[in-house]
N, C-alpha and C positions, 0 to 999 in steps of 0.2 A: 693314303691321300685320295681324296676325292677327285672326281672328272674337272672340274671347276676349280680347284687349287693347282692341278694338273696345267689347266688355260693359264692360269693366274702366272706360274712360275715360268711356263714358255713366253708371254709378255716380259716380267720384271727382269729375268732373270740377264739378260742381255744390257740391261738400262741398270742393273747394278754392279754388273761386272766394269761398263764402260766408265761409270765410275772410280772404279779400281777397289771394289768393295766384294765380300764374298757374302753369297746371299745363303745364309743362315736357314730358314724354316717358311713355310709359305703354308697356311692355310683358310678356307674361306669355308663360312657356316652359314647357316640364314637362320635370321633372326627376324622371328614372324614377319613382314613385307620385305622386310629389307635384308641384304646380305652383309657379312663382316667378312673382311678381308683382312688379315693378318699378315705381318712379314718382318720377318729379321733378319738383318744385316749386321755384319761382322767385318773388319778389319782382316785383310788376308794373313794367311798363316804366319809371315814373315815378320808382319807388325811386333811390335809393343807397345801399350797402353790402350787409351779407350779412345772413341770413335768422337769426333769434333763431332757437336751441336750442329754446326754451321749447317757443315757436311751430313748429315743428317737430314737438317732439314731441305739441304737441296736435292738429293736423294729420292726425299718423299714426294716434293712436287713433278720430280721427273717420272719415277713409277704414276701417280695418280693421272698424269698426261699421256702416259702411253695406254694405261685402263680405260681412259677413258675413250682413246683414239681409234684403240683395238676390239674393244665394245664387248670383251669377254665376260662381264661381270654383267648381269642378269638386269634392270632394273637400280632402283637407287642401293647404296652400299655404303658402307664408313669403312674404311683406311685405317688404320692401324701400325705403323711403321716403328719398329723396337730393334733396341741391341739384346744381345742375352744376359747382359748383366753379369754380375758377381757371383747370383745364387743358381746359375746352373750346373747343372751336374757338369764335372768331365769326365766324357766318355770317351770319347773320341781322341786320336792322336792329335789333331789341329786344335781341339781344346787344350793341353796343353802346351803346346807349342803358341798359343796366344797366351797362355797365363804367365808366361817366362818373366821373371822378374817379380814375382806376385810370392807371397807364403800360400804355401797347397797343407792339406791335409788329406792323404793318400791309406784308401783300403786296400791291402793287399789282398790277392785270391788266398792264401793262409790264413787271411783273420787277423793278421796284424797290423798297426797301420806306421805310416812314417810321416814325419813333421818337417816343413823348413822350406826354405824359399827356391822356387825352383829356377835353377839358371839356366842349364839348357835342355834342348831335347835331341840325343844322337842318332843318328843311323851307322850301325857298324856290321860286320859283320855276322854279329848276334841276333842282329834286331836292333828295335829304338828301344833307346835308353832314355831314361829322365834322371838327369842331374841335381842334387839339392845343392844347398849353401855349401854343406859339410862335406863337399867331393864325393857324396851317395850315392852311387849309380844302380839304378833299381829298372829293370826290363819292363818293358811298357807292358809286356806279356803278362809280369807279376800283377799288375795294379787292375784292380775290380772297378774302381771308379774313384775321382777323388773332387777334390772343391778349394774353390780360391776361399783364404779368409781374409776378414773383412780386416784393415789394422787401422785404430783410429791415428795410433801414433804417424803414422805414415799422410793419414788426414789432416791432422793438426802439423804438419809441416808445412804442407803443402799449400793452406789457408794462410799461414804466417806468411811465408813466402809471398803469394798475392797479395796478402796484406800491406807488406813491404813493399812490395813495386807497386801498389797503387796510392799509397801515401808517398812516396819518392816521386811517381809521374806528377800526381794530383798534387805537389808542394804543400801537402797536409800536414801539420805538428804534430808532433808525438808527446805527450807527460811522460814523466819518469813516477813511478811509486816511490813509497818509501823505500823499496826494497831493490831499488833501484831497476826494475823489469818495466819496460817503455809500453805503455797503453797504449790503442789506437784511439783515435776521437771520429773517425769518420763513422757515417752509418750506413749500412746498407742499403740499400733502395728495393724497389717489392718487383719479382716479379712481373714481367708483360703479360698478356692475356693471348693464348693461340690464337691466331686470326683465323687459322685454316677450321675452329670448331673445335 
């Protein structure tokens, strides 16, 4: 970590905590006059699912107020404020203790790997354990790294579901197919445009 991602994280790092948020990764680069500042925020270990929008974006405008307050960032800069998403590696015991609930797919230090959705993560007397669906208790110790997969089925519920409560709030009709499967008629609306750039 650089001297200046170093500044970066003694700023945010207090303004994302008081959030009640775990501050993920902090780095700043410069890019010819100006510098990038990056940062990722996480939902604490104890969570499950993903991080509100909302929350997010208020987040970002409180970190950018305190950068801006604390005058650590050199000159003009662009902001950058992310979650880690689906596609990061798990490495760490608190990556999966946030994936709980999620399908992992797990490299063991053996070379083998194990499938299945992960429910919990233990601490016992052994060590932490990671739990799959199928009661698998596999030592944190065993696993090299593993990764959340992506399930659309679990998306296409999830979509329906919205789609249901927002035709139910919105007094929207529904058609029936032939086949009797109920179509939606509403349509989505586009995207707002970042104001912050």
């Amino acid at each position: 970590m650089t001297q200046q991602a170093d500044a970066v994280r003694g700023v945010v790092g207090p303004v994302v905590e008081a959030a009640g948020l775990y501050l993920e990764e902090v780095s700043a680069t410069r890019a010819g006059s100006k510098s990038v500042v990056r940062v990722t925020v996480d939902l604490p270990d104890d969570a499950v699912g993903s991080l509100d929008s909302d929350v997010l974006g208020d987040v970002s405008r409180a970190i950018s107020a305190a950068l801006d307050t604390d005058d650590v960032v050199a000159g003009a800069y662009t902001l950058e404020i992310s979650t880690p998403g689906t596609s990061r590696p798990l490495t760490e015991l608190r990556h999966f203790k946030r994936a709980r609930s999620r399908m992992v797919t797990l490299k063991l230090t053996d070379g083998s790997r194990a499938e299945g959705r992960l429910t919990d993560v233990l601490t016992d007397t052994d060590g932490d354990v990671l739990v799959l669906d199928d009661d698998r208790r596999i030592p944190a110790g065993d696993v090299a790294r593993g990764k959340v997969e992506v399930e659309l089925r679990r998306l296409e519920d999830a979509q329906d579901a919205e789609d249901s409560e927002l035709g139910e709030s919105a007094g929207e009709d529904t058609d029936e197919d032939s086949d009797g499967a109920a179509t939606d008629n509403t349509t989505e609306g586009h995207p707002g445009r970042n104001e912050e750039g």
